[in-house]
N, C-alpha and C positions, 0 to 999 in steps of 0.2 A: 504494500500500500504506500503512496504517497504520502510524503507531508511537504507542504505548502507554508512556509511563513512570509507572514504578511506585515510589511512595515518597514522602516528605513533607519530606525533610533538604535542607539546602544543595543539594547537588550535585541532586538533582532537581528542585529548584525552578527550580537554574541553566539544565537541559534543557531545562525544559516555557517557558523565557521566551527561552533564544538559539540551541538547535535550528534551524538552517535547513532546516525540509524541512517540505513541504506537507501533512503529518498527521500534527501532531505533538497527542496528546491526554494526559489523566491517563489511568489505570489505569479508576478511577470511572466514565468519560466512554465506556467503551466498548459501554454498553447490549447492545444484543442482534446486536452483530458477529458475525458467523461467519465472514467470510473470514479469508485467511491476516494475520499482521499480525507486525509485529517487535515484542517486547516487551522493553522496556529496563528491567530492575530493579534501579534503586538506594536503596532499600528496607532496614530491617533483616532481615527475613526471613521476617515471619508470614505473608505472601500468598505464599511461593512455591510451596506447594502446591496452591491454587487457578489459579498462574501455570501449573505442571508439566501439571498438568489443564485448562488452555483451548488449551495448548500444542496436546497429544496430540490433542484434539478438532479443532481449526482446522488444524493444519498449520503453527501460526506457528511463527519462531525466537525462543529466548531471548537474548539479551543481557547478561550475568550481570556487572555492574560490582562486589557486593558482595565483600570479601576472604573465604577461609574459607567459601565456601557448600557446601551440602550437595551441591548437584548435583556437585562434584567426587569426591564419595565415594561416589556410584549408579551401575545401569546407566539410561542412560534413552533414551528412543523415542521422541525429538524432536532437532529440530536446535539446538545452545547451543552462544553462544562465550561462553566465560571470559574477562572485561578487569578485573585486578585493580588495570591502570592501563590510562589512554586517551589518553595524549599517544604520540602514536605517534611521535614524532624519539625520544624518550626509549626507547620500548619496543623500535626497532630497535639504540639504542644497548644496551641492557640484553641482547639476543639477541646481540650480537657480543662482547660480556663473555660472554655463557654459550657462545658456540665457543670461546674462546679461553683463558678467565682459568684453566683447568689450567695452563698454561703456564708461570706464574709462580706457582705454589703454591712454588716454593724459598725466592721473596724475603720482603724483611718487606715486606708488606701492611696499611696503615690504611687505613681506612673511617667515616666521617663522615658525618650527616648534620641537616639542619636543619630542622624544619619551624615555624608557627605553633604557639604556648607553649599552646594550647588542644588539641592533639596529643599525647595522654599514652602510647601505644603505639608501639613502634619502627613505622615504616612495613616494607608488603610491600616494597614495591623495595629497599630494605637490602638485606634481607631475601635478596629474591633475588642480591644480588650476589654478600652474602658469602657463599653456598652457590657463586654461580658460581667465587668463589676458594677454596672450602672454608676460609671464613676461620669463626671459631666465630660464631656469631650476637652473643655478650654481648661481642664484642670492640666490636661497635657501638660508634662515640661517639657518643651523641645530643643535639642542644644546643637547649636552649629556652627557655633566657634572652634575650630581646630584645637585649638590648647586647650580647651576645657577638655574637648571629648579626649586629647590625653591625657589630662589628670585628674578629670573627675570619672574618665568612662573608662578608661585604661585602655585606649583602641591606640593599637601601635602605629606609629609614624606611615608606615608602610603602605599601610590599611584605610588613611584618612581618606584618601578619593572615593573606594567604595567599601559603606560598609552599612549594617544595620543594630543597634544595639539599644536594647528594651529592657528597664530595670522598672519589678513590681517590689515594692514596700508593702505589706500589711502586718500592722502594729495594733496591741491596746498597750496597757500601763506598765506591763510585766514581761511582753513577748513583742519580739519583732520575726517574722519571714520574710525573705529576700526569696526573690524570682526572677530569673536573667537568660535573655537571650543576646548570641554575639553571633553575625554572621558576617563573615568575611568574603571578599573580592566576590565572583561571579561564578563560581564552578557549582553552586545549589542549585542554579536556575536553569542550566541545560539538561542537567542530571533530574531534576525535577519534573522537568515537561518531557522528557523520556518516557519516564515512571508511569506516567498519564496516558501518552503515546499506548506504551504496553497494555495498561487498563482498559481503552478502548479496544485495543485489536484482542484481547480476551475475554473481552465482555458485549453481550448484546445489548446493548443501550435502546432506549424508548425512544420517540420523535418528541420530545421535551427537555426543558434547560432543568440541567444537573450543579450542581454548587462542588467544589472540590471537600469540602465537608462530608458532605454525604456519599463520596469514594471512600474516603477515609471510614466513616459510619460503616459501611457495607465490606472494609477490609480487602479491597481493591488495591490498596497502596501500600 
């Protein structure tokens, strides 16, 4: 089967060059495919309508890595997982925060996180956490000063341009827990939309949008 990545940024360039899998093409490059084919779109968003419509024609699945996409908001008649992240140690850590972080809505809860100083938007995964604590969104602290994030975040020199790092505090008067995630450079995210890859060609999926959660759920991943 084919995979098709779709988009011209970082992260797709990073696919179309360290994707282990034996068809791995651009978008462009797809000429006059008609079979089924996986298409991975990390993309701003102009082609996904062309994407929806070769979808529906071929039978492929989408692959939807972009945050905030439309398809989340349709009904649509093809098969789509949503990976608004793709490091999947991370994604599964993130799903076990969303069983449980109710639990600790009493305590005081901070949340932290770090990315490269060219990152001007809180990241989704915050994002998702602090919903899984019903912590407010703006409680976010978000640090992108380079010298902080190496002496407050301990993120090696090395590591400033890409990197992502998520520290949860939950505290009362006598107890504190620390919760941390660090991920480094770009080798999670090819290795992760692999994994996914695999998922689909071993699994028969519905003509309905799938959430990478519910892979996870179902022990796909």
């Amino acid at each position: 089967m084919n995979v098709f990545v779709v988009g011209n940024g970082k992260l797709a360039n990073e696919l179309l060059s360290q994707l282990q899998f034996n068809q791995v093409k651009a978008w462009h490059e797809r000429a006059n495919n008609n079979n089924p084919a996986i298409i991975v779109h990390a993309g701003s968003g102009r082609e996904l309508e062309e994407i929806m419509t070769y979808c529906r024609n071929t039978n492929s699945v989408l692959v939807e890595l972009s945050t905030g996409s439309q398809i989340e908001e349709i009904a649509i008649d093809f098969s789509a997982v949503v990976c608004p992240n793709i490091n999947i140690l991370m994604l599964k850590f993130m799903h076990m925060i969303s069983n449980h972080g109710q639990q600790f809505q009493q305590y005081n809860i901070q949340l932290s996180e770090s990315h490269q100083s060219e990152k001007t938007s809180v990241p989704g995964t915050a994002v998702y956490l602090a919903n899984a604590f019903d912590l407010p969104v703006e409680d976010i602290h978000s640090i992108r000063d380079p010298e902080q994030q190496q002496h407050l975040c301990g993120v090696p020199s090395e590591h400033l341009s890409r990197h992502a790092v998520h520290q949860i505090t939950i505290q009362d008067s006598s107890c504190s827990i620390s919760l941390e995630s660090r991920v480094y450079g770009d080798s999670p995210y090819a290795s992760g939309v692999l994994k996914v890859i695999h998922a689909i060609e071993n699994h028969q999926l519905e003509q309905r949008l799938y959430t990478i959660h519910e892979l996870i759920e179902k022990e796909w991943l």
